[in-house]
C-alpha positions as MATLAB code, in Angstrom:
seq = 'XXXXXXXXXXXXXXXXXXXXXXXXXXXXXXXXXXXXXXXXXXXXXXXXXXXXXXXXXXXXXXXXXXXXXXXXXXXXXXXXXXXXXXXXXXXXXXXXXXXXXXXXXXXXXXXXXXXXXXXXXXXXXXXXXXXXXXXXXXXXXXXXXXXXXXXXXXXXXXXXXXXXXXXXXXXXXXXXXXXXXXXXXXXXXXXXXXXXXXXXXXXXXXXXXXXXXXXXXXXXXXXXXXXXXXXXXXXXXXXXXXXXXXXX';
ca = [
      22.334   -6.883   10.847;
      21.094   -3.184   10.819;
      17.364   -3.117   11.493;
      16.801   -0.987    8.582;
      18.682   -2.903    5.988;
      16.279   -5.813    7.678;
      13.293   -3.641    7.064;
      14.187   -2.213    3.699;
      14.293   -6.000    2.252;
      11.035   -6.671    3.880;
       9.887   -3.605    2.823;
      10.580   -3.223   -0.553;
      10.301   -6.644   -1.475;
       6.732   -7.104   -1.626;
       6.347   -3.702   -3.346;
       8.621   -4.041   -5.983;
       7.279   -7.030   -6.707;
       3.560   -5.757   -7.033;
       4.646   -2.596   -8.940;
       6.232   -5.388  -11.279;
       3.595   -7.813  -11.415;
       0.558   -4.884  -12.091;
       2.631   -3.120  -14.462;
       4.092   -5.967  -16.233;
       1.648   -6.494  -19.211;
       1.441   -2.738  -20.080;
       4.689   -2.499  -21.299;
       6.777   -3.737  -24.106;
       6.812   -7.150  -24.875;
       3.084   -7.431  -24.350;
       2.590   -3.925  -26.113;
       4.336   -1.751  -28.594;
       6.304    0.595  -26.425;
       4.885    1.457  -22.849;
       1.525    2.841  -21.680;
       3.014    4.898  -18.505;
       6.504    6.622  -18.200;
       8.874    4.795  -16.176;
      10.449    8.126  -14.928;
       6.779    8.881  -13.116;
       6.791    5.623  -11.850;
      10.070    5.601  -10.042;
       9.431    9.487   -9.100;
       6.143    8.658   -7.649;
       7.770    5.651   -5.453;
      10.546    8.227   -4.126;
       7.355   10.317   -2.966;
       5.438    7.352   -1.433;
       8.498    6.633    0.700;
       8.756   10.766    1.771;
       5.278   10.133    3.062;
       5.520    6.774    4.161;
       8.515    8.268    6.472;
       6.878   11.468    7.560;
       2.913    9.793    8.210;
       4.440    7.265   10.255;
       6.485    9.136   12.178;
       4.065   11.353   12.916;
       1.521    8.166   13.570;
       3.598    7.316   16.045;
       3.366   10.070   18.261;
      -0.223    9.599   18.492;
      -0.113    6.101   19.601;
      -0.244    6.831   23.033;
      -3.708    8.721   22.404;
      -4.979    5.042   21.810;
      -2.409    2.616   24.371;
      -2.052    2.919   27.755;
       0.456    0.774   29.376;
       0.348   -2.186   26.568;
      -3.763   -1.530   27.037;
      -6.203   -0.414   24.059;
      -8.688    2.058   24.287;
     -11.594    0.846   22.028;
     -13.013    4.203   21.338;
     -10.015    6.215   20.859;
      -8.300    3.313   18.564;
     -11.443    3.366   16.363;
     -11.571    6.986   16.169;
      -7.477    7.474   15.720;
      -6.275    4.180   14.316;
      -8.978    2.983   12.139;
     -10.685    6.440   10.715;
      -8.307    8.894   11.616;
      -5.246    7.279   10.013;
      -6.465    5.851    6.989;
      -8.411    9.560    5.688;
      -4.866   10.993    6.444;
      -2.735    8.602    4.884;
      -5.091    8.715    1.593;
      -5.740   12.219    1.465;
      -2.577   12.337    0.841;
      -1.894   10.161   -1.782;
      -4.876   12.041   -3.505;
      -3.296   15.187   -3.073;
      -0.227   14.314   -4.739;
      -1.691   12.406   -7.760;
      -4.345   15.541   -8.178;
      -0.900   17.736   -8.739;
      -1.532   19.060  -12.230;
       0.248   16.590  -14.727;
      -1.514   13.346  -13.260;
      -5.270   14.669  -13.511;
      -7.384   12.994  -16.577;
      -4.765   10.855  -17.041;
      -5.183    6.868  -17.719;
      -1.807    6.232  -16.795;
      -2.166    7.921  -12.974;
      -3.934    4.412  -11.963;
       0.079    3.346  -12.496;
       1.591    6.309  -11.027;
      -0.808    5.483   -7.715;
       0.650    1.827   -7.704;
       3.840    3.002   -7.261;
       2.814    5.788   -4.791;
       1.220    3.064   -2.691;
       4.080    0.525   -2.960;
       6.536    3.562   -1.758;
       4.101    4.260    1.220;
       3.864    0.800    1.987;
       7.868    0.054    2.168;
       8.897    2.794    4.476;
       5.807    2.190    6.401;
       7.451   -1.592    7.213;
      10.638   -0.341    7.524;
       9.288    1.938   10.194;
       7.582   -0.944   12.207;
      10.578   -2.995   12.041;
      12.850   -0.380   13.151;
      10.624   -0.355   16.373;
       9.924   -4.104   16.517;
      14.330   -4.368   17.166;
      14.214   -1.284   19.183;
      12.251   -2.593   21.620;
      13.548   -6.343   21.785;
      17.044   -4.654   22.394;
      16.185   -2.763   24.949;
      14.601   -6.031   26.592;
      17.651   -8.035   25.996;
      15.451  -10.444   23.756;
      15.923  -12.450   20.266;
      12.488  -11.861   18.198;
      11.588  -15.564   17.423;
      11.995  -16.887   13.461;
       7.986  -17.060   13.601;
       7.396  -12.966   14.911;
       9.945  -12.244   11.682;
       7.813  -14.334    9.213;
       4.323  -12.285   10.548;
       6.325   -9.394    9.566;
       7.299  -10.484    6.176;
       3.584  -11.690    5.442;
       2.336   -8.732    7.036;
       4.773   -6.582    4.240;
       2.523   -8.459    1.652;
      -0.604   -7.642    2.833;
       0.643   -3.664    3.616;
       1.707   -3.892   -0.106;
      -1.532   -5.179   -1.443;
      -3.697   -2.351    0.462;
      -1.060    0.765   -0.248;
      -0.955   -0.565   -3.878;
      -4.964   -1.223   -4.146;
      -5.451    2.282   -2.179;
      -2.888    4.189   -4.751;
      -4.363    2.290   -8.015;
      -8.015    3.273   -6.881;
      -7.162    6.688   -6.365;
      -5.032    6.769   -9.504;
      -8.037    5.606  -11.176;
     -10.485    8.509   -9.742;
      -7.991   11.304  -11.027;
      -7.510   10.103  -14.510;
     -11.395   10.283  -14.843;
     -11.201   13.535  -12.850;
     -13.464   12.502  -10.493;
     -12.261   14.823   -7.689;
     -12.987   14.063   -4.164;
     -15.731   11.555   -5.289;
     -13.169    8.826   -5.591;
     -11.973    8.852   -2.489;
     -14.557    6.633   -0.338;
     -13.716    4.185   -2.953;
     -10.031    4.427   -1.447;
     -10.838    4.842    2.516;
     -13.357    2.059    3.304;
     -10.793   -0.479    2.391;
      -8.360    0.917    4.547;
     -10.801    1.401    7.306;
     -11.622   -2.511    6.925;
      -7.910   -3.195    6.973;
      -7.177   -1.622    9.922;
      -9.571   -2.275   12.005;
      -8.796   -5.818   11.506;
      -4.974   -5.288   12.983;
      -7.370   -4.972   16.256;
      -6.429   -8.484   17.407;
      -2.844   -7.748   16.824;
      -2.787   -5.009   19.316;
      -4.661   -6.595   21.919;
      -2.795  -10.019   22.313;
       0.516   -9.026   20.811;
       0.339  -11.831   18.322;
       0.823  -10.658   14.667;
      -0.939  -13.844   13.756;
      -4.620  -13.338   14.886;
      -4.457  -10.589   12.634;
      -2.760  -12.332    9.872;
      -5.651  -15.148    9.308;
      -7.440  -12.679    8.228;
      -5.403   -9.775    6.626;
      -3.789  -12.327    3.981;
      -6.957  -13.562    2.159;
      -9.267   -9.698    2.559;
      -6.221   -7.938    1.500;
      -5.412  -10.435   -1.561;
      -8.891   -9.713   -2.793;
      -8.559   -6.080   -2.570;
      -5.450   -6.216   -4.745;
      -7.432   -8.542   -7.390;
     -10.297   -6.119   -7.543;
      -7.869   -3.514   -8.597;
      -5.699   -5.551  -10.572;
      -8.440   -7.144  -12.477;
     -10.775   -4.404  -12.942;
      -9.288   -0.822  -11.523;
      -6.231   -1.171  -13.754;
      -7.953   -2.594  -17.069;
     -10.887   -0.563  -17.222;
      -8.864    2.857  -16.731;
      -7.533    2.234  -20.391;
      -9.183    3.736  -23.336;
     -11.580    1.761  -24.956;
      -9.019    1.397  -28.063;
      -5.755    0.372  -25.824;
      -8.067   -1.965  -24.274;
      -9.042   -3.916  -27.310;
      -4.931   -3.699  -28.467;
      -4.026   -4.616  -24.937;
      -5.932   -8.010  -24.759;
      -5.004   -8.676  -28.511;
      -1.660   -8.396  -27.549;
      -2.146  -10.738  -24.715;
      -3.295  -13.465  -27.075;
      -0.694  -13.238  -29.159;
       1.678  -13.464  -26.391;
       0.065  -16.653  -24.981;
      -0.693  -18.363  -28.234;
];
């Protein structure tokens, strides 16, 4: 199968799914109507996956600034891969959700969801493109296990991009400017500094063990609290009526 109809279902399946499950009780039937616009939603997913394309691409001829013959260069990997990439990447998913028409906004926490998610999907598409690339070109089958790391490791992409997006969506609706952006980066730095493992023994797995559970609880710190408290006091007291009723 074509490695980018492999990577799109990898891809987009875990972001979908998150833009789904964060959205979910915001919208008719647990409210009246909708609190964001599903037109902005799907518009700001198209724009996650320009930038997803374009940031990794561009990532990618900078890798060799950090890898020398399959070897790491501490320094330069910290300074490139874990600080460099991550104020990039973010800065511009603030940049696009400070466009007038998302600032002091309650529904731009949404909007950066879906920015995230988009970011997140091409940005798995683009590894797996590489990942079959190279195992062609070495006349290799990449084992069941290396394809399941991948899949997991969507998850875990989708939980940051999504957690990054919402947090950042979160700092423009209260038009916090620039000041909400550490609350963005410092995740990201943790995240990818712990891929560290994965570049130095080639095993997606040593990164994994820990990826799974720190990125999890960055996605319910911004599902739980990011999301809820952007809402207006008022939509917030309608919201978790409307819960109840929907559970009773």
């Amino acid at each position: 199968m074509n490695p980018f109809y492999i990577g799109g279902i990898i891809g987009f399946g875990p972001a979908l799914f998150l833009i789904w499950f964060s959205l979910r009780k915001y919208t008719y039937p647990y409210v009246e109507g909708s609190l964001f616009e599903d037109r902005r939603v799907f518009f700001l997913l198209a724009v996650g996956m320009v930038l997803g394309t374009f940031l990794f691409t561009f990532e990618q001829y900078l890798a060799p600034l950090y890898t020398f013959d399959g070897s790491i260069d501490l320094l330069m990997f910290m300074l490139i891969f874990v600080i460099a990439f991550p104020l990039m990447e973010d800065l511009a998913k603030y940049m696009v959700l400070n466009f007038k028409g998302y600032e002091g906004r309650f529904d731009s926490t949404f909007y950066g969801i879906s920015l995230g998610a988009g970011y997140s999907a091409t940005m798995i598409i683009g590894y797996v493109f590489i990942m079959s690339n190279r195992a062609k070109s070495e006349g290799v089958q990449i084992a069941p296990e290396i394809w399941l790391g991948i899949v997991l490791f969507s998850v875990c992409s989708a939980f940051l991009h999504c957690t990054v997006g919402a947090t950042l969506g979160s700092a423009t609706g209260r038009k916090m400017g620039l000041r909400g952006l550490p609350g963005a980066v410092v995740p990201h730095f943790i995240f990818n500094l712990l891929l560290f493992p994965w570049f130095v023994y080639d095993q997606i797995w040593y990164s994994l063990i820990i990826l799974l559970p720190v990125s999890a609880m960055m996605f319910h710190g911004a599902y739980a609290h990011t999301i809820p408290e952007c809402l207006p006091p008022e939509v917030q007291k309608e919201t978790r009526r409307a819960h109840r009723r929907k559970t009773q």
